[in-house]
C-alpha positions as CSV (number, residue, x, y, z in Angstrom):
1,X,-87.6,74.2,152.1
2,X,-89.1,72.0,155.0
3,X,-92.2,69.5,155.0
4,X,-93.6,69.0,158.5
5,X,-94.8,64.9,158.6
6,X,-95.6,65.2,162.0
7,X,-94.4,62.7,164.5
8,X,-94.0,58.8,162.7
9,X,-91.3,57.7,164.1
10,X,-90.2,56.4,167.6
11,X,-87.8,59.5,169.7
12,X,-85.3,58.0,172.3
13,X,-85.3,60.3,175.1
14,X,-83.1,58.5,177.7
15,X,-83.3,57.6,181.4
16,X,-87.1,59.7,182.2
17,X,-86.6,63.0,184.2
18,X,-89.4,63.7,185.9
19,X,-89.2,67.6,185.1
20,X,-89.0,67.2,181.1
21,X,-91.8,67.7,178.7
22,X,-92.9,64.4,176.4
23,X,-94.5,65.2,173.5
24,X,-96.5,61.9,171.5
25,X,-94.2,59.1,171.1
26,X,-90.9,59.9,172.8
27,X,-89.5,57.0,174.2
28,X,-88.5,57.0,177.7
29,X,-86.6,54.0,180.2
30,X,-87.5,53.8,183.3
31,X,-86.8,51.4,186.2
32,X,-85.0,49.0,183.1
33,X,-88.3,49.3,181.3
34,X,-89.0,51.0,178.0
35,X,-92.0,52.8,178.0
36,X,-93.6,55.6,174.8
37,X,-95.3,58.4,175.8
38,X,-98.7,58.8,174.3
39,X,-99.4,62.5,175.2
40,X,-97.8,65.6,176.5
41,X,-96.5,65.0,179.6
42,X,-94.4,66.7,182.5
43,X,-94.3,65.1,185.9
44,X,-96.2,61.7,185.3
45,X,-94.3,58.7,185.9
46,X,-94.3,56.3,182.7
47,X,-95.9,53.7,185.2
48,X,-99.2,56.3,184.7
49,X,-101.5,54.0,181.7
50,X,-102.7,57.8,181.1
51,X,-99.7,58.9,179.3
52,X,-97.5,56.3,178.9
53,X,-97.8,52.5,177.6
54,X,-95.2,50.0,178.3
55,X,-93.0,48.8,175.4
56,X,-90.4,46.4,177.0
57,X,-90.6,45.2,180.7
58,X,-87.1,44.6,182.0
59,X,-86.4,41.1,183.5
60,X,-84.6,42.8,186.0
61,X,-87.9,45.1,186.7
62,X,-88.7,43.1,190.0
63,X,-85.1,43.0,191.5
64,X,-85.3,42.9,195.5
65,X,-84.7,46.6,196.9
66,X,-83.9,47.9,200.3
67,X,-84.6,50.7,202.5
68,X,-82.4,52.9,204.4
69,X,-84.0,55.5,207.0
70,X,-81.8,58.2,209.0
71,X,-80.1,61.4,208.4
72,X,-77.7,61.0,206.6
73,X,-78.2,57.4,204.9
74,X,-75.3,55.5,203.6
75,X,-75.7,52.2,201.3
76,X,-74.0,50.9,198.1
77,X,-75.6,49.9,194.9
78,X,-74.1,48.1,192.0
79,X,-74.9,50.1,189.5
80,X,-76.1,54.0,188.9
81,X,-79.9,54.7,189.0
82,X,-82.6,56.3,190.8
83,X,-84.3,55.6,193.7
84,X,-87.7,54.3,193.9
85,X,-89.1,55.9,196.5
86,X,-87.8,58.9,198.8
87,X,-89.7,60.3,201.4
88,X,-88.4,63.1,203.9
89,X,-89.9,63.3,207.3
90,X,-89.9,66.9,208.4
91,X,-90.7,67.7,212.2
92,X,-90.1,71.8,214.1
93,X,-86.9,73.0,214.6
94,X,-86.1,73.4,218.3
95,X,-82.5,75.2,219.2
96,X,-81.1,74.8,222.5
97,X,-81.6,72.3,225.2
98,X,-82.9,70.7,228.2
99,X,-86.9,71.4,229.1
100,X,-88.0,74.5,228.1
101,X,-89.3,77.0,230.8
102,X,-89.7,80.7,230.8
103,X,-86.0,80.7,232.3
104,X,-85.2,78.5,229.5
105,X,-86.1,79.6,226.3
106,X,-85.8,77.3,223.0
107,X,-86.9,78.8,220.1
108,X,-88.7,76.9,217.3
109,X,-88.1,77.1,213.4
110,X,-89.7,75.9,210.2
111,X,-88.7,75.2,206.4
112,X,-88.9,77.5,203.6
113,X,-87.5,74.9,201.8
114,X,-86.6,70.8,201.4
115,X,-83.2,70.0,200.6
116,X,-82.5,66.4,199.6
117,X,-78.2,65.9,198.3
118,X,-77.7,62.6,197.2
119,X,-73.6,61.9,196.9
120,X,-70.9,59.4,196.6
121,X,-68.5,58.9,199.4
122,X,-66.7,62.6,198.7
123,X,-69.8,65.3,201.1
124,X,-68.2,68.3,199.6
125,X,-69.9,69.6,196.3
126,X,-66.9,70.6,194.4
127,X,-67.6,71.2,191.3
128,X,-65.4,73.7,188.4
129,X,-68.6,76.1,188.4
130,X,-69.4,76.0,192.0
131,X,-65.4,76.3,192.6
132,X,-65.8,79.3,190.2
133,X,-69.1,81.2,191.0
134,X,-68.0,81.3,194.8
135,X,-64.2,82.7,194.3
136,X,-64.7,86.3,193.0
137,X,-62.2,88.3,194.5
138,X,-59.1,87.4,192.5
139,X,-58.6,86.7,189.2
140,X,-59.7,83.5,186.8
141,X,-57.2,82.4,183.9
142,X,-59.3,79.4,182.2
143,X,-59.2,77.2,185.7
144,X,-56.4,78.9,187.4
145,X,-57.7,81.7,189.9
146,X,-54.8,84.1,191.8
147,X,-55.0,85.8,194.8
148,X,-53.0,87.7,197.1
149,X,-49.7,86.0,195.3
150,X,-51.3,82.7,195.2
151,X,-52.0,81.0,192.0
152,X,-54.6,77.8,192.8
153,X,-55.7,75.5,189.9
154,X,-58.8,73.2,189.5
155,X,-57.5,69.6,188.5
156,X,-60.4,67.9,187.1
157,X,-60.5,64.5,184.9
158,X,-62.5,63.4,181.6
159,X,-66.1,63.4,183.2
160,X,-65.3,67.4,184.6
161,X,-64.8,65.9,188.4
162,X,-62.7,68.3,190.7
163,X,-59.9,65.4,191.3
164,X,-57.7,68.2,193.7
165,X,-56.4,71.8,193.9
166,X,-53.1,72.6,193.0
167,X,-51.5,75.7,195.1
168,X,-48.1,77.7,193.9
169,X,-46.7,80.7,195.0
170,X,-46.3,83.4,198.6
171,X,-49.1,84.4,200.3
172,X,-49.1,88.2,200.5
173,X,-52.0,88.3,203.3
174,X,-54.0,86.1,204.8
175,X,-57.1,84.7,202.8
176,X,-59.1,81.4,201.6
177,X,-59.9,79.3,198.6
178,X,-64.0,78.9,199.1
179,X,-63.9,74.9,197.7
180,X,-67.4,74.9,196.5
181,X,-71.1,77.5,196.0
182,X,-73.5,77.3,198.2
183,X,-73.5,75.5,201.4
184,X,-72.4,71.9,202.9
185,X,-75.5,69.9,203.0
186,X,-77.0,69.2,206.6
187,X,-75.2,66.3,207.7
188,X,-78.1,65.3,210.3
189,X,-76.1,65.8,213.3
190,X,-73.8,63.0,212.3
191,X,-69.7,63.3,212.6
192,X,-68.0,63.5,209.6
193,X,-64.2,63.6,209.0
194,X,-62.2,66.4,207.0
195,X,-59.2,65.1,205.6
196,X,-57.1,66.3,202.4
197,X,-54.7,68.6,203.2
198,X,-50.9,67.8,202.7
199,X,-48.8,67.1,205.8
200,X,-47.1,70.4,206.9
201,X,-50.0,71.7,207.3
202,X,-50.4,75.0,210.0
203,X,-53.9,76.6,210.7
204,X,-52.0,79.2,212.8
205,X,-49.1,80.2,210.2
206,X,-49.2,78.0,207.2
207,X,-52.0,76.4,204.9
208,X,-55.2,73.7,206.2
209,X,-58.6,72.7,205.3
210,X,-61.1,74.4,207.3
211,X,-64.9,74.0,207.7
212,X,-66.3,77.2,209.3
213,X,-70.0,78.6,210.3
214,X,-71.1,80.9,207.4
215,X,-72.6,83.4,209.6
216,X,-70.4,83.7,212.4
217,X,-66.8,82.8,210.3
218,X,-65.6,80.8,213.2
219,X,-63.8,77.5,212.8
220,X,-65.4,74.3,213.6
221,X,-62.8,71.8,212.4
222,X,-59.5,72.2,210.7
223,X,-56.4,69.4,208.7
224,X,-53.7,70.6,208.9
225,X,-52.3,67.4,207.4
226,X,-53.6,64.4,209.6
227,X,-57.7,65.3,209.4
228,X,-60.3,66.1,211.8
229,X,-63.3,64.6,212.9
230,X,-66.2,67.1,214.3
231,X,-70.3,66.6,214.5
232,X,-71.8,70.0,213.5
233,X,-74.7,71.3,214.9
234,X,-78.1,71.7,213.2
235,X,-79.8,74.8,211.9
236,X,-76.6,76.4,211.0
237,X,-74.8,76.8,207.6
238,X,-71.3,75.5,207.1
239,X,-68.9,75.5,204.1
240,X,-65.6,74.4,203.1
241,X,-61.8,76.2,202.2
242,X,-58.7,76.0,201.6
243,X,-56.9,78.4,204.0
244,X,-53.6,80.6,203.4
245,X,-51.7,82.3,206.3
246,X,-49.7,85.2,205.5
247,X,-46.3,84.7,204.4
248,X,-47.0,81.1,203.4
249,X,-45.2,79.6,200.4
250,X,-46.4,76.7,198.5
251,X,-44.8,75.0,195.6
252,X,-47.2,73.0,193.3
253,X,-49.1,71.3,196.7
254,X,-51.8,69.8,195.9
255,X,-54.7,69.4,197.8
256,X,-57.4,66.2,198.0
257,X,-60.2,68.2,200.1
258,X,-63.0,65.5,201.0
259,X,-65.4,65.6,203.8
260,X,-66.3,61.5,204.7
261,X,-68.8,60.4,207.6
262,X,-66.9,59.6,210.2
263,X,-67.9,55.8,209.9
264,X,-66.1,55.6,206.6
265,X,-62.8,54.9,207.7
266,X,-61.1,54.7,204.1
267,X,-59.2,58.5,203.9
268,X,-58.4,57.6,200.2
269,X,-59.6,60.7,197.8
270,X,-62.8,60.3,195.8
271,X,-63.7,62.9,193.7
272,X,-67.2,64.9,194.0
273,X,-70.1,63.3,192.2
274,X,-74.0,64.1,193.3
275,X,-76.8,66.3,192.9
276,X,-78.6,68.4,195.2
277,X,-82.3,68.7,194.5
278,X,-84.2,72.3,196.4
279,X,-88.0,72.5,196.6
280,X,-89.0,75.9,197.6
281,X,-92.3,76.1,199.8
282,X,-94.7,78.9,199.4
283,X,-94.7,79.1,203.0
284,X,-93.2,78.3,206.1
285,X,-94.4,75.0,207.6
286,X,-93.2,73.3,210.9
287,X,-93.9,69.6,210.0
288,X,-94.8,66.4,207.5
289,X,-93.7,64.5,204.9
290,X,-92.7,64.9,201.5
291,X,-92.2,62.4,198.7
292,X,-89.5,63.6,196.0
293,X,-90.7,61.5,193.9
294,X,-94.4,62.9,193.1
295,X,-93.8,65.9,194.7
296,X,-96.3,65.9,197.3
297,X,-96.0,68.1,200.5
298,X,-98.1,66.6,203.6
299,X,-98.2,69.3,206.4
300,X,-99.6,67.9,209.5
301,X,-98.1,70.5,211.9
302,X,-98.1,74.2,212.7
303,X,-96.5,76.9,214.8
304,X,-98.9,80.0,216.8
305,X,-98.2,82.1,219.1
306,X,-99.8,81.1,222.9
307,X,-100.6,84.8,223.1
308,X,-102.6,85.4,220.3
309,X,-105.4,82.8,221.5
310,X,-108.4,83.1,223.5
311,X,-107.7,81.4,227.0
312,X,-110.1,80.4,229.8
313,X,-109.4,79.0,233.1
314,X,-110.2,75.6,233.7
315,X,-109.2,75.3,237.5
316,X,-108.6,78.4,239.3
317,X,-106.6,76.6,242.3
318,X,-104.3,75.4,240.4
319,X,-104.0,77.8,237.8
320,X,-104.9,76.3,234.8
321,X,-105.6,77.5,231.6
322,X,-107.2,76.1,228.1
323,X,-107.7,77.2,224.8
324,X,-109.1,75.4,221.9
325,X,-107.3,75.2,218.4
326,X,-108.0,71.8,216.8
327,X,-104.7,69.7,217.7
328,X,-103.8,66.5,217.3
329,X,-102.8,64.8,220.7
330,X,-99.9,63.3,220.3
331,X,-96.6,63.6,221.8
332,X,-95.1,65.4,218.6
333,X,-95.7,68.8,221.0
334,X,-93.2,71.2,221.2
335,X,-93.3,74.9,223.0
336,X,-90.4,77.3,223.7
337,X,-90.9,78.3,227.1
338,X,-93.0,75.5,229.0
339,X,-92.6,72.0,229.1
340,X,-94.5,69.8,226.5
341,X,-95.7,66.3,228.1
342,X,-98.3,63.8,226.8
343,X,-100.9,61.3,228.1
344,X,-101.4,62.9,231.3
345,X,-105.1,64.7,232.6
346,X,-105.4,68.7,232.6
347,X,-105.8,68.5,236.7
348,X,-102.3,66.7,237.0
349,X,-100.1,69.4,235.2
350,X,-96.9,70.3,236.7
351,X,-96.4,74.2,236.8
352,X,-94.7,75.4,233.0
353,X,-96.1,72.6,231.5
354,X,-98.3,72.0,228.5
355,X,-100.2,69.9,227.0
356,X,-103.1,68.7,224.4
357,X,-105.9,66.8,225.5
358,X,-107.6,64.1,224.4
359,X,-110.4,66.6,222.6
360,X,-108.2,68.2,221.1
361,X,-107.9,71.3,223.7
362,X,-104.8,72.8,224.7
363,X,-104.1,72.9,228.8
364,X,-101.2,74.6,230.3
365,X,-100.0,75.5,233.9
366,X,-98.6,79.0,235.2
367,X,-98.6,79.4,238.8
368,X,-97.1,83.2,238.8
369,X,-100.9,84.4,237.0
370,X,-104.2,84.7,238.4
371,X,-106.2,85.3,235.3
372,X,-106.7,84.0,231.9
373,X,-106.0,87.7,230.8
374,X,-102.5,87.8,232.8
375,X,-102.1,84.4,231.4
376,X,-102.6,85.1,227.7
377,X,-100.3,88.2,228.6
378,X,-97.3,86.5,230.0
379,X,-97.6,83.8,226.4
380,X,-97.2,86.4,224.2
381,X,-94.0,85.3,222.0
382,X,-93.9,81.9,223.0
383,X,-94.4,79.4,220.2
384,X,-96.6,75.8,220.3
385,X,-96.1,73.4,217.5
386,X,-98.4,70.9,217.2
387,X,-100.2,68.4,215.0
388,X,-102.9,69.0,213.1
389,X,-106.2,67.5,213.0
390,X,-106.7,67.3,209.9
391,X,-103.1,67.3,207.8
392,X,-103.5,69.0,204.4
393,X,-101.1,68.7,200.9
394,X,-99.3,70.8,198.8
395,X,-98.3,70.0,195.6
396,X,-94.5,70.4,194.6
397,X,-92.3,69.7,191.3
398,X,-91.8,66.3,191.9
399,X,-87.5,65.4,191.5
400,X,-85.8,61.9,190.6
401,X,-83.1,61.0,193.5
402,X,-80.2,59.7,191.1
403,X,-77.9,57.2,192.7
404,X,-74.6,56.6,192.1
405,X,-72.7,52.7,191.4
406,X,-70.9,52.0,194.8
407,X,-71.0,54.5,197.7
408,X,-73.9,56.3,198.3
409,X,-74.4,59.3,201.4
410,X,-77.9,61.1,200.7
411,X,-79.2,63.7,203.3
412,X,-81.7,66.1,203.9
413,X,-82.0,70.0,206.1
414,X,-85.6,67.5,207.4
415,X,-85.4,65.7,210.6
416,X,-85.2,62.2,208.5
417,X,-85.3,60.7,204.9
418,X,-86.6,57.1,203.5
419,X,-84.4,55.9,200.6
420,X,-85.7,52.8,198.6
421,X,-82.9,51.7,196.2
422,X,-82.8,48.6,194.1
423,X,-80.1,45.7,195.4
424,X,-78.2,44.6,191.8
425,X,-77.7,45.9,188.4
426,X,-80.7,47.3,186.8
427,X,-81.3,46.3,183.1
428,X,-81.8,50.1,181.5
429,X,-83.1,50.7,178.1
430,X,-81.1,54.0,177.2
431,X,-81.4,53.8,173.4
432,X,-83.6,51.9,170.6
433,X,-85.6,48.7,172.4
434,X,-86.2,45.6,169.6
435,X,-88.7,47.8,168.7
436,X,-87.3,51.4,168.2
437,X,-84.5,49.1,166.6
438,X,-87.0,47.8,163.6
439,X,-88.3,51.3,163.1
440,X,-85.6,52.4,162.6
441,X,-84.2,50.4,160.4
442,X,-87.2,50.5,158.2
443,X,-86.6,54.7,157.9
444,X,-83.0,55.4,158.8
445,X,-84.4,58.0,161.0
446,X,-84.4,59.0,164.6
447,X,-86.6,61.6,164.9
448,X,-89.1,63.1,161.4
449,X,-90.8,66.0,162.4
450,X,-89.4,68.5,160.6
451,X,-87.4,67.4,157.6
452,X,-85.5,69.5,155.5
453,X,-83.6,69.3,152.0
454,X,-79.9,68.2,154.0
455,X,-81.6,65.9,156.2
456,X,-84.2,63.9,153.6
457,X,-81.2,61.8,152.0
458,X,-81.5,60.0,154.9
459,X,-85.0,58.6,153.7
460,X,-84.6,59.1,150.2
461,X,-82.2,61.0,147.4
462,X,-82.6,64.9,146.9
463,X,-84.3,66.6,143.5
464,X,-83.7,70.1,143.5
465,X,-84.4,70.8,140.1
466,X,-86.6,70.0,137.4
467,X,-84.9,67.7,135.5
468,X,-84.4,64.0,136.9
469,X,-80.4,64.0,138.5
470,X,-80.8,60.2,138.1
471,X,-83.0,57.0,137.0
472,X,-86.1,55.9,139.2
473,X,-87.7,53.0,139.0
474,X,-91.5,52.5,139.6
475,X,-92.3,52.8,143.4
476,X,-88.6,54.2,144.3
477,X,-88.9,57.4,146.2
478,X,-87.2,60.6,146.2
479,X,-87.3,64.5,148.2
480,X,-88.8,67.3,145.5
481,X,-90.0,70.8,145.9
482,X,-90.9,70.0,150.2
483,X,-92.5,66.4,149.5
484,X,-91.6,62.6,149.5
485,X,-92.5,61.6,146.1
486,X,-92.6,58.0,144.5
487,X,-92.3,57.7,140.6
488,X,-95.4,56.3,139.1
489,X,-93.3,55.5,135.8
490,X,-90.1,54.4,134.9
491,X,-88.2,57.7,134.9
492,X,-84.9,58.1,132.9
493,X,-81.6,60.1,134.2
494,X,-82.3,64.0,132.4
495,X,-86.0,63.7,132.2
496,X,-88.3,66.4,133.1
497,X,-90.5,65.7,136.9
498,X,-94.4,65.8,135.6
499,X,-96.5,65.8,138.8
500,X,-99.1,63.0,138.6
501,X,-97.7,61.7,135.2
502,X,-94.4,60.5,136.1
503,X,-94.6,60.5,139.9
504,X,-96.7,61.2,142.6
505,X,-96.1,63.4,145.8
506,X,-96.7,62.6,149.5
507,X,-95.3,62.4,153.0
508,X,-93.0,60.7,155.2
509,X,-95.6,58.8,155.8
510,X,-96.6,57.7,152.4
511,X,-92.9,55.8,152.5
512,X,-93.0,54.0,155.8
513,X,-94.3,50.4,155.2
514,X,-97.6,50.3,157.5
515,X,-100.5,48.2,157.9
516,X,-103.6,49.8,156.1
517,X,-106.5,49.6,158.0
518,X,-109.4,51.1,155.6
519,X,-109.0,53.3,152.2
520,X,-112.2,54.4,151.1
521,X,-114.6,57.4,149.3
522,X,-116.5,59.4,151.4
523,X,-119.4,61.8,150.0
524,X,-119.0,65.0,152.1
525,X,-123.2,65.7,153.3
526,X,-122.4,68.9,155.0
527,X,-119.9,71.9,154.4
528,X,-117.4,72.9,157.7
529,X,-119.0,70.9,160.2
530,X,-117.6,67.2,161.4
531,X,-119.6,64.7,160.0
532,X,-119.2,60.3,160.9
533,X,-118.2,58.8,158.3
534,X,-119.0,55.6,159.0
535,X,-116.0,54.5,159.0
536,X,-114.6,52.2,162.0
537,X,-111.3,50.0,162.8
538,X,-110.1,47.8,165.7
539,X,-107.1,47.5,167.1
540,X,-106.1,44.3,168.8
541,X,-103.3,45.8,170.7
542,X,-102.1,49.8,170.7
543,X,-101.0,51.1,167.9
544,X,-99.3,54.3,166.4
545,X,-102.1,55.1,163.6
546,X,-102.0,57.5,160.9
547,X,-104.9,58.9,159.3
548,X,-105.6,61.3,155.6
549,X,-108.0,63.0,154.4
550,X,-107.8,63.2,149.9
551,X,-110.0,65.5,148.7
552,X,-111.0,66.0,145.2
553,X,-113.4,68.8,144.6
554,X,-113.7,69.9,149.3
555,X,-111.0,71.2,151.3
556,X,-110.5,68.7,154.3
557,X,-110.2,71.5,157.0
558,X,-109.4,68.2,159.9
559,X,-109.8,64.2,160.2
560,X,-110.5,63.5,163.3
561,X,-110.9,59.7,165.7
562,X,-113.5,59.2,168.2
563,X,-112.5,56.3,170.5
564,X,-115.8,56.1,172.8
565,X,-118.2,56.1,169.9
566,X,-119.9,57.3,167.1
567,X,-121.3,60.5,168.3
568,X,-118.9,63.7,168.3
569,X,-117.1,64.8,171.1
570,X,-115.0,67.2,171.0
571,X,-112.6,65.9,174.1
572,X,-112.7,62.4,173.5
573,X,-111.1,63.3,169.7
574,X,-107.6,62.2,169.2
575,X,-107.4,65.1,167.2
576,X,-109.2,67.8,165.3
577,X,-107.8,71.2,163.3
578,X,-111.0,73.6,163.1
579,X,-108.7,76.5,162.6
580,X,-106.0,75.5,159.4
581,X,-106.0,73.3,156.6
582,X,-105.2,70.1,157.4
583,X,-105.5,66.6,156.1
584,X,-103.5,64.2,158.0
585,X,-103.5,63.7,161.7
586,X,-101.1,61.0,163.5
587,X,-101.9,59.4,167.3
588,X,-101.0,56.6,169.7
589,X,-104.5,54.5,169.9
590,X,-105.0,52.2,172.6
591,X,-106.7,48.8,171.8
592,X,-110.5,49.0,170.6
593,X,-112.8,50.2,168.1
594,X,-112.2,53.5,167.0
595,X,-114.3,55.8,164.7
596,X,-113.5,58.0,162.1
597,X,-114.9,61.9,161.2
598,X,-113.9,64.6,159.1
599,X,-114.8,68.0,158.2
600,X,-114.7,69.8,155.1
601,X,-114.9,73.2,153.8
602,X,-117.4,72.3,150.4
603,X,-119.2,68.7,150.3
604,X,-118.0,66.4,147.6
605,X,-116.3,62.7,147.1
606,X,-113.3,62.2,148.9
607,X,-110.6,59.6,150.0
608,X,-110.1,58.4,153.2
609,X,-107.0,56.5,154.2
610,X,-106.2,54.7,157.7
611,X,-102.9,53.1,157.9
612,X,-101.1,51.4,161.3
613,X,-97.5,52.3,161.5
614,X,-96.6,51.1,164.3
615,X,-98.2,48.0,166.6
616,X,-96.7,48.0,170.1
């Protein structure tokens, strides 16, 4: 049997996540400040007055920060966290290189998707279920996998970090150990060093670490024992293995595969700790910025196709043609097959080159047509990116960046990414505040919401018959038949329970000590419809306040407070229950006067109790 009391007490929920649901009063830290949440909530940061109210301002709250721009960014922190702010600039994707021409071809690309991996010193996202997910073609035995005569076993410590790869046994055939799912996160261009593999290493006829193209399977660097430093290219997808030769024996070798930027000059091993956070567009776009944090999307570029538009000639000696599509000028113009330049006039175009004007018009130069017809022939399939006008948003789940204590490497598949971290240890509020302590103290209870007969011992001792299991004095409470109940008599070990002669029978809430606001009759005027009672409270500071309707001869169908004033509204009720009886209703008030209303199915006298149970 269960009693539902609804929501009275405090519920520590940890470090905030910006992609979990808060319901009324879980209790949330964030940047070393403890904040309650004061309705449902998904995405809203606890600094939003909406949902959240402050509880406990950290004194480390306004610690200095720093910002790190580039692609990758590297910094240390002194403790583990989340960023503050991260914001990915995202600008075309141009292969190739050297000025495009129509001899000359660079194609452009876009994003179907924002990749941000945040990581310690170890680039390689090893992990025991990535490991596992991406090696299929052998067999697993708990965290040993064999293949073609090779047995290879995850060593991992007490956090579940990959800490190396232990290999035993002949290789019957050539093959490799994949060392994590997915792919290696876009290291922005920027060298990075391989190292890991034992000495005696042989790409050609023995064992190494490779890093190889996904798509094409070719090698880019190798270790065979002393590591390898390489810069791979953007646009493509890389990944990470172990690779056996044929005929090659190991005997418990252990590998230490890591992946470093090539400006960390330390080889030594750290194991794999990060997170890699994917935000999937619902379309392609070719350029903006996009801030993790609230999730929103700016676009301020775009990609057409020069022959699909309407062209006109604007000087017929020098073979000029225009078209208008609302860009930006700007010298963020990029085109596959003719050469983007900025700040010069229509007339002084070079031939193959392009530009955007100062109205917003796009001029370009092709000596080898005579008409805009021929022109707007010879474009077809060559691709302009350009800036918009007028940028628009998209809105995106917004993601926490965590951060790790010491190294930190975060990247991005964007052009560049804006990482705002804290300098120094962050005071964090991961349990009870002075607070949630008190509260909890005065109940014994994390979390009353649904009680049940094993759980209410906690609160108070367990009846489950009808004779008394022990002696209660008057006022001491005990669990009966799905209520809190307080003995109104003295009641002796053996006797017989006698609802409303011996003891009384409530809710959690009945129990809690509180502040009572008002406790009053109300005559019921009108049957099923809300009604003022005339009864108001003030609040000096925001509160967690309980309210019941007691009904003698009426059914109390809701109880309901108004905080803008005394005539109904339906929205700007804390709470209201039109559709089930109901007689208590609980809600996180901020400061002000506040008025009360009920409804009832029959008119008649009635109680009405307002009690403060918790004052932030």
């Amino acid at each position: 049997m269960s009693t539902s009391a609804g929501r009275v007490l405090l519920i520590p929920k940890g470090e905030y996540n910006a992609s979990t649901t808060y319901q009324m009063l879980d209790l949330v830290s964030y940047e070393g400040s403890s904040y309650v949440c004061k309705q449902t909530s998904t995405g809203n940061l606890p600094t939003d007055t909406t949902y959240w109210q402050l509880i406990a301002q950290s004194a480390a709250y306004d610690i200095s920060s720093s910002t790190e721009s580039g692609n990758p960014v590297s910094f240390t922190t002194d403790s583990s966290g989340i960023s503050k702010d991260t914001i990915v600039t995202l600008e075309p994707i141009q292969s190739g290189s050297g000025d495009p021409s129509p001899t000359n071809v660079r194609p452009i690309s876009g994003y179907n998707e924002i990749e941000v991996n945040g990581c310690g010193k170890n680039l390689i996202p090893m992990t025991v279920s990535g490991i596992k997910s991406a090696n299929t073609s052998g067999t697993w035995s708990g965290d040993a996998y064999t293949l073609d005569g090779v047995t290879l076993t995850i060593l991992s410590d007490a956090d579940g970090n990959v800490t190396g790869i232990k290999a035993n046994g002949t290789a019957s055939k050539t093959n490799k150990f994949q060392l994590h799912g997915n792919f290696l996160p876009d290291f922005g261009g920027k060298s990075i060093t391989l190292n890991g593999c034992p000495s005696g290493g042989s790409y050609s006829s023995g064992y190494s670490l490779h890093i190889y193209n996904v798509s094409t399977q070719n090698t880019l660097a190798r270790d065979e024992g002393s590591g390898a430093t390489v810069t791979p290219r953007r646009g493509y997808d890389y990944a990470c293995a172990i690779l056996f030769r044929g005929g090659t024996v190991v005997n418990n070798l252990t590998f230490y595969p890591m992946i470093r930027l090539a400006t960390e000059t330390d080889p030594t091993f750290a194991p794999y700790t990060g997170h890699r956070i994917t935000s999937t567009l619902p379309s392609t776009i070719y350029g903006g910025t996009y801030d993790v944090e609230t999730g929103e999307l700016t676009v301020d570029r775009a990609l057409v196709d020069l022959g699909s538009l309407t062209w006109s000639t604007y000087s017929t000696d020098n073979k000029i043609f225009y078209s208008m599509i609302g860009a930006k000028p700007s010298s963020a113009l990029k085109c596959s097959a003719l050469k983007p330049v900025s700040g010069v006039a229509p007339a002084t175009l070079n031939n193959y080159e392009i530009t955007v004007y100062s109205n917003g018009t796009i001029y370009a130069r092709d000596t080898d047509v005579i008409s805009p017809e021929t022109f707007k022939t010879a474009m077809s399939g060559v691709q302009l990116a350009y800036e918009l006008a007028t940028p628009y948003t998209i809105s995106l789940e917004p993601h926490l960046l965590n951060l790790f204590e010491g190294q930190n490497n975060v990247s991005t598949n964007g052009t560049q990414i804006s990482v705002t971290y804290r300098n120094g240890i962050v005071a964090r509020v991961d349990d009870f505040n002075a607070v949630g302590e008190s509260f909890e103290a005065l109940t014994g209870k994390v979390e009353a919401v649904e009680i049940d007969k094993a759980e209410s011992s906690a609160l108070a001792p367990v009846e489950n018959g009808a004779i008394a299991s022990r002696a209660y004095a008057v006022g001491e409470h005990f669990y009966r038949d799905g209520a809190f109940c307080t003995a109104k008599t003295s009641i002796a070990s053996g006797a017989t329970f006698t609802l409303g002669t011996n003891y009384t029978a409530g809710t959690v809430a009945d129990i809690i000590p509180n502040d009572q606001l008002y406790r009053d009759n109300y005559t019921t005027v009108t049957a099923n419809a809300w009604e003022y009672t005339g009864v108001s409270f003030t609040l000096d500071t925001p509160a967690i306040v309980w309210a019941k309707a007691e009904y003698n001869s009426a059914i109390p169908l809701g109880i309901a407070i108004n905080d803008s004033s005394i005539y109904f509204s339906q929205s700007d009720l804390l709470a209201s229950n039109d559709l089930n009886v109901s007689k208590t209703v609980t809600g996180f008030l901020e400061s002000g006067t506040f008025y009360v209303w009920v409804k009832y199915k029959e008119t008649g006298t009635n109680h009405i109790t307002i009690r403060k149970l918790i004052q932030l």
